[in-house]
Steps between C-alpha positions, in 0.01 A plus 500: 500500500793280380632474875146338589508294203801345528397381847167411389653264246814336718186396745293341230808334403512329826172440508544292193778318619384375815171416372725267214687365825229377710267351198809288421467213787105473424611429136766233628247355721232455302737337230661246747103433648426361136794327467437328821166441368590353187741206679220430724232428220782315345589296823150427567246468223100592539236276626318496145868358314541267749139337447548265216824371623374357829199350244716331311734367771190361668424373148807312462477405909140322398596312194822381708186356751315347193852334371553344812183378604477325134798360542402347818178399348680346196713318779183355701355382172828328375549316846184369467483403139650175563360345842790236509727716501373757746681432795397821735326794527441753760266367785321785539158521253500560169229653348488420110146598405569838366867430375600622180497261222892522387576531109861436498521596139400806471563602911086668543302374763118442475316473788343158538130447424298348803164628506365179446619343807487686808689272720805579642789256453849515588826253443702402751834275617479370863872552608649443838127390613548220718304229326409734224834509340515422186067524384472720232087638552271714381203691749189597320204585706670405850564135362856363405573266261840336432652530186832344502737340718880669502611284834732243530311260785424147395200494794264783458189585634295812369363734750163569554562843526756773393503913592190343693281433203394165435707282274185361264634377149818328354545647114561265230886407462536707831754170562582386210879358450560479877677176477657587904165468609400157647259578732201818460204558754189693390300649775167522523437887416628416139142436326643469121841341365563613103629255210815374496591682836729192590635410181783394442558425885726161415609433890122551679428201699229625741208813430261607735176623348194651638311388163549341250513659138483893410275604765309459846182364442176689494188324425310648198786704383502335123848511440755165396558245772878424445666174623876545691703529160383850427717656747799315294417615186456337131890593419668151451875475668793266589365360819134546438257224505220537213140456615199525345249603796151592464314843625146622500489722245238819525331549195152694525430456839566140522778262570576260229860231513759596332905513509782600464886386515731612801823441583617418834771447673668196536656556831146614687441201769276697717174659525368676797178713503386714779161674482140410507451519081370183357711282275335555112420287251842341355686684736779190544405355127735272274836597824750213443772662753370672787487229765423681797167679614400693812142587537351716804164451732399850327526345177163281524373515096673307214332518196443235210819343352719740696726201504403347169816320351723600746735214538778681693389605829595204742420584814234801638539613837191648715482630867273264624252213412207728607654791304507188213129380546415855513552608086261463207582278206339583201600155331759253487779674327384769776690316696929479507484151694325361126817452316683316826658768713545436860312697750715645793359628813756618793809331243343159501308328241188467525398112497196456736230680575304549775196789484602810712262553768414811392432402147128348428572406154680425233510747160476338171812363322665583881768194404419455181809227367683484795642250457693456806234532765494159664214528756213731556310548825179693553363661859128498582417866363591436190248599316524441098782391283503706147491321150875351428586568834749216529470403162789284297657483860646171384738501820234501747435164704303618807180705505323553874207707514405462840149535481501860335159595410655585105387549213727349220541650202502351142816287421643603883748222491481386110818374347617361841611196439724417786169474757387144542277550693237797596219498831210718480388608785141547564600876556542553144247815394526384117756385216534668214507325123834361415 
């Protein structure tokens, strides 16, 4: 029994020992697999810890976007806080409806308030534009109007049209302290010119205007009639000239006198107007310095006292004695020949007259004071002669009718004292009192 035994337990013994051998590398194995485990999850953290970092780096990534786009908001605003001294800007578009209003003290932005205007307007410097360079303009509702000048020419001349919208009104001051400029031309697409837009322009000798006053004119559209000195402002200067000029002023639906003091240039010589708008009541009044006028054939309306104590403008200059014969004269200081200008047709003064052929009579106050017509010379179609025609025509010496079959208006030739001598013909229609 012991011999068995023994054996018994020396094989059990064995057992034990080889079953203690093999477990071993499972043990080792399983302790390195944890290990290896454990640097992983170290090396590389889960998806849920790595969550709210990537937040807040986005975070910071967003309010790095805000910074800078204030800051280049704060930048627009600044450049543009100051027109005289803006001196460029991008020429691209810039949209500043829904730009942050900047509050530098405190660094928040509010977003600007706009509902009640739902036009869309945006600021921009004409750079490197060809004959835009230098207009500082607005567009609002596909129109442009010019808000300040930043150029250096001393002859300008506004286009009608920039980014292909229509170039329609001049803002007040828009020029204002351009003392290069000599010479400006409005076109025709401007149909309103603010206050004071050419203040302070010391050196202008010549303007061009399509109207003049604030605005084109519209019949029925009860707003003030202003006379040429509105577009130069009330501010008094070194250089200025101080006139009192007098405007129709729209009070309740109705135009009643009034006035107002202007100061204008000394240096402005010239005035041309293009355009078919009529010249308004006072237009011209009380000028001592302009002494040069061009008026189109479109321009065929002057209203009353357009030229009423206007004792600067020496000589007017017209196309053609048709295009002359052709325009309505509301009265006598309608007229710029009343306070002895010279009338120039083709460069030449105009000093005797003989009726167009294509002209069958002669407008009221037509030659008003001219006083140095010398002769005047009717054709046979001729058919009236309007009331002061050729009154106060003290220079005239001649008069031939011809035989017209006319009609001749109340105090035609009254005041003309250089005539000695007159022949009716039997042609004459009738002759008016005076």
């Amino acid at each position: 029994m012991k011999s068995i035994c023994k054996p018994i337990s020396f094989l059990l013994t064995l057992v034990m020992l080889f079953g203690i051998i093999t477990s071993a590398p499972f043990v080792v194995s399983a302790s390195e697999t944890n290990k290896s485990q454990t640097a992983t999850a170290q090396e590389k953290p889960d998806e849920k810890s790595t969550k709210p970092d990537l937040e807040s780096q986005k975070g910071l990534e967003s309010q790095k976007g805000r910074e800078a786009s204030s800051s280049a908001t704060e930048a627009y605003v600044e450049r543009n806080t100051n027109q005289a001294e803006t001196t460029s800007l991008l020429s691209a578009d810039v949209d500043i409806t829904n730009y942050p209003t900047i509050t530098k003290s405190t660094g928040s932005t509010e977003p600007k308030k706009n509902a009640a205007s739902k036009k869309k307007k945006k600021t921009i410097v004409a750079t490197g534009l060809n004959t835009q360079d230098g207009f500082i303009y607005t567009v609002t509702d596909e129109t442009v109007t010019i808000t300040g000048y930043i150029g250096s020419s001393s002859s300008l001349t506004v286009p009608s049209a920039i980014e292909g919208y229509p170039v329609t009104a001049i803002g007040g001051s828009a020029f204002a302290g351009c003392t290069g400029l000599t010479e400006i031309v409005i076109p025709e697409s401007v149909v309103s010119i603010g206050e004071g837009a050419f203040t302070r322009c010391t050196n202008l000798s010549s303007i061009t205007l399509p109207f003049v006053g604030e605005r084109a004119y519209k019949d029925g559209d009860g707003q003030h009639r202003y006379p040429l000195g509105f577009i130069f402002g009330s501010e008094n200067y070194e250089g200025g000239i101080v006139t009192d000029q007098n405007y129709l002023n729209a009070r309740n639906g109705y135009h009643i006198k009034s006035s107002k003091v202007y100061c204008i240039p000394e240096s402005l010589d010239t005035v041309r107007l293009i355009g078919s708008n009529p010249i308004l009541d006072w237009s011209f009044s009380n000028l001592t310095t302009i002494s040069n006028l061009y008026i189109p054939d479109t321009v065929d309306t002057i209203c009353p006292d357009a030229f009423s104590g206007n004792t600067g403008f020496k000589n007017i200059y017209v196309e053609s004695m048709t295009d002359w014969c052709s325009k309505n004269f509301y009265n006598s200081t309608s007229n710029p020949l009343c306070n002895g200008a010279d009338l120039y047709i083709d460069g030449k003064v105009v000093t005797e007259f003989t009726v167009p052929e294509d002209v069958t009579e002669i407008k009221n106050y037509t030659f008003y004071k001219y006083t140095n017509l010398k002769s005047v010379t009717l054709h046979e179609n001729v058919t009236s002669i309007g009331v002061w025609a050729f009154g106060e025509c003290t220079g005239v010496k001649e008069l031939n009718i011809n035989n017209s079959p006319v009609a001749i208006g109340g105090c035609a030739f009254a005041g003309n004292t250089g005539l000695t001598e007159i022949v009716i013909p039997e042609s004459v229609v009738s002759i008016g009192e005076g």
